[in-house]
ROMI-539603 format. One line per 8 residues: number of its first residue (from 1); their letters; for each residue x, y, z of C-alpha. Coordinates in pm, 1 decimal. Example, Ala and Ser with C-alpha at 12.3 -4.5 7.8 and 13.67 -1.06 7.14 Angstrom:
1 = as = 1230.0:-450.0:780.0 ~ 1367.0:-106.0:714.0 .
! end
This chain:
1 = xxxxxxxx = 3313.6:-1608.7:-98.2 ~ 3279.2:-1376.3:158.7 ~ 2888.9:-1234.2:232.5 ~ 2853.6:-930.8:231.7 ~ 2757.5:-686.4:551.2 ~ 2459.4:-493.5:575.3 ~ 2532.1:-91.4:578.9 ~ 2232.1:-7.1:783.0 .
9 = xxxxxxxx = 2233.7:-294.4:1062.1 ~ 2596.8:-488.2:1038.4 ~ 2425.8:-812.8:993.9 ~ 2569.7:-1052.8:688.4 ~ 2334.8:-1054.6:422.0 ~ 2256.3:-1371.7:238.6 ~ 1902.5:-1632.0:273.9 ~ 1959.1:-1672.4:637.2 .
17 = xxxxxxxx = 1853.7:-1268.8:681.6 ~ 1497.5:-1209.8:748.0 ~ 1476.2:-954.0:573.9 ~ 1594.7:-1134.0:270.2 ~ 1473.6:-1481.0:272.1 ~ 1361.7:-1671.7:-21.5 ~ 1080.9:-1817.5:125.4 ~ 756.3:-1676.1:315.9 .
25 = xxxxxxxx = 615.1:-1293.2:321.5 ~ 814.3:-1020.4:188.0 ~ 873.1:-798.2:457.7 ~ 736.5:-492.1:496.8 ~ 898.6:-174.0:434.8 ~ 722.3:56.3:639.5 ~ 1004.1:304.7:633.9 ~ 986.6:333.0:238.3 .
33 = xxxxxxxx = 601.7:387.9:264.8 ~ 652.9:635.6:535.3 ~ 918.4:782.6:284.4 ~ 673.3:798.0:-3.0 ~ 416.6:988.6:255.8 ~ 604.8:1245.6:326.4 ~ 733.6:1309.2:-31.2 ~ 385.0:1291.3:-200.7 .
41 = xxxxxxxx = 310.9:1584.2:54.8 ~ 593.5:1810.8:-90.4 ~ 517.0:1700.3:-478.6 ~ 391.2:1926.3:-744.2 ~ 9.6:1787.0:-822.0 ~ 144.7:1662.7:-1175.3 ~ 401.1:1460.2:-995.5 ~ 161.2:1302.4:-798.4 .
49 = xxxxxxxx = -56.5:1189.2:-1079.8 ~ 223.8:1042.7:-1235.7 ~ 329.1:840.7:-943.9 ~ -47.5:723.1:-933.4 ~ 1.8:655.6:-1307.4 ~ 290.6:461.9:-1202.1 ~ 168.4:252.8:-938.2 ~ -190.6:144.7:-1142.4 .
57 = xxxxxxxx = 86.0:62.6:-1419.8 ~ 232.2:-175.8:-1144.0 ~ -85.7:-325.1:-1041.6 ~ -168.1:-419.2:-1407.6 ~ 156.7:-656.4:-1407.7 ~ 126.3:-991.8:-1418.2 ~ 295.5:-1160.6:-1083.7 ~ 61.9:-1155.5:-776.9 .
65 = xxxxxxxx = 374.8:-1035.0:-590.6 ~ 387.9:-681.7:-783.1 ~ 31.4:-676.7:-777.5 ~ -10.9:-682.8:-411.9 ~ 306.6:-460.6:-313.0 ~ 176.5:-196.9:-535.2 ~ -170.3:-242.7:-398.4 ~ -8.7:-218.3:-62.7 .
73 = xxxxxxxx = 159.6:96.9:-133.4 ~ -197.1:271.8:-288.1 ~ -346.6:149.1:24.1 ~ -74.8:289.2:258.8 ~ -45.7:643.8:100.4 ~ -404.7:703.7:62.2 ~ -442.8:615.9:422.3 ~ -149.5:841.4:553.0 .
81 = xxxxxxxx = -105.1:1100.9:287.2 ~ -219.0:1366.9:94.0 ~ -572.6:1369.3:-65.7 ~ -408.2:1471.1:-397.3 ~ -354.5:1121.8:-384.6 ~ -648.6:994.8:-329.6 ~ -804.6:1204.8:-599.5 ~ -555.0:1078.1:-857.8 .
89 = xxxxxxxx = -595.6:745.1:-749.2 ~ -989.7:774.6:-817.8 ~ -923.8:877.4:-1190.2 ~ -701.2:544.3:-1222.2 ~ -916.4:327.5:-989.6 ~ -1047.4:58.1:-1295.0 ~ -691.2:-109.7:-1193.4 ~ -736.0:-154.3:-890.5 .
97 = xxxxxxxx = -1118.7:-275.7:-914.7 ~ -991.5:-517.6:-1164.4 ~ -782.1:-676.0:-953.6 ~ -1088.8:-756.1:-676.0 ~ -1193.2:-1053.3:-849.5 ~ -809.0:-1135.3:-981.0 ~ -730.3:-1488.2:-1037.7 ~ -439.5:-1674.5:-1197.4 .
105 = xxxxxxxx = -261.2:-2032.7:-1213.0 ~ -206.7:-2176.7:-872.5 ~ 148.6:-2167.9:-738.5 ~ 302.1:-2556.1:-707.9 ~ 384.6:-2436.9:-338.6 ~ 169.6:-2162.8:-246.0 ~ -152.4:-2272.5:-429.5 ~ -424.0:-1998.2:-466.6 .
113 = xxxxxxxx = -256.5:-1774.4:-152.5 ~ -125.3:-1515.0:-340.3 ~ -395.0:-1475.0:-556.0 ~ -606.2:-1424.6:-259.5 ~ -343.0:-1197.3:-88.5 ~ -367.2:-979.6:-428.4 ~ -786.9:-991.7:-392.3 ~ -781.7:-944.6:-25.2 .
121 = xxxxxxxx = -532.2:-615.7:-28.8 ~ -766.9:-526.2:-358.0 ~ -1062.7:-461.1:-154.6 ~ -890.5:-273.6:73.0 ~ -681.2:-10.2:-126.5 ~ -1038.6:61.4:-318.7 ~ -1199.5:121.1:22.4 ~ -868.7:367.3:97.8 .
129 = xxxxxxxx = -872.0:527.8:-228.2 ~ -1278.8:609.6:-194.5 ~ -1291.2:709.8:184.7 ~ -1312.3:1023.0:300.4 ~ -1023.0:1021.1:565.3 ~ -1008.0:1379.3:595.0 ~ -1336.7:1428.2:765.4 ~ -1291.9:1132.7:980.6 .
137 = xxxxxxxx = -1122.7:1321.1:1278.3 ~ -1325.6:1650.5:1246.7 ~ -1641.5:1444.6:1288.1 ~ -1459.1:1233.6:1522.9 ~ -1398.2:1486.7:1745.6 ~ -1714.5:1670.9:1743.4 ~ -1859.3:1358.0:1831.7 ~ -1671.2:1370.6:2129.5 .
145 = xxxxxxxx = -1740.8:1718.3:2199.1 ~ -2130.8:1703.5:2162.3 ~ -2126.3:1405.3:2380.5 ~ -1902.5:1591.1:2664.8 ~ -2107.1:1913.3:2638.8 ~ -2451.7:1694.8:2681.1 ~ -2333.9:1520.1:2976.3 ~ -2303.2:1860.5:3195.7 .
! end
């Protein structure tokens, strides 16, 4: 059997391919995130709620590994994208705050890791869904600006 070659970078797929190896971190798609960004901006708001629908959905499943790439993704789009969002998020946050204090039966190899991965990335994506990341750089920048203009 013949592997098969990766369409994007010509490498031969298979368990030797970082990007698809059986063992250790998934790897991060940054690109698909990025993707999911830009497309939340040019949603209809109903289509956004559903995909924040969606996602809590995915963070109620029961593997640590969907759990935390789904928490990954909330955290990533409410940091980078639109406040639509966020605001949908909020309404569908009691997933998310349930998984803060998520436990589960210990991996044979990992042990409590993912578990704590899934807690850890929690915390965050609730901070990301309730900050206020719009107002950030305004007040950022007239920080800056009162600062400069009471130095001359």
């Amino acid at each position: 059997m013949v592997p098969a070659v990766c369409r994007c970078c010509d490498r031969k797929s298979g368990d030797d391919a970082a990007g698809t190896a059986r063992t250790g971190p998934p790897s991060p798609a940054v690109y698909l995130l990025d993707e999911l960004v830009s497309a939340m901006r040019s949603m209809p708001t109903d289509h956004v709620d559903d995909s924040a629908e969606h996602l809590s959905r995915r963070v109620d499943h029961r593997s640590p590994v969907v759990k935390l790439k789904a928490l990954r993704a909330i955290k990533y789009i409410c940091e980078r994208g639109d406040s639509r969002f966020r605001r949908a998020m909020s309404r569908h946050s009691g997933a998310i705050r349930s998984c803060v204090n998520h436990t589960g039966p210990p991996d044979p190899l990992k042990g409590d890791a993912p578990h704590r991965a899934v807690r850890e990335m929690a915390s965050q994506a609730v901070a990301a869904v309730f900050s206020d990341a719009t107002d950030r750089p305004a007040a950022a920048s007239l920080s800056s600006d009162s600062s400069s203009s009471s130095s001359s």
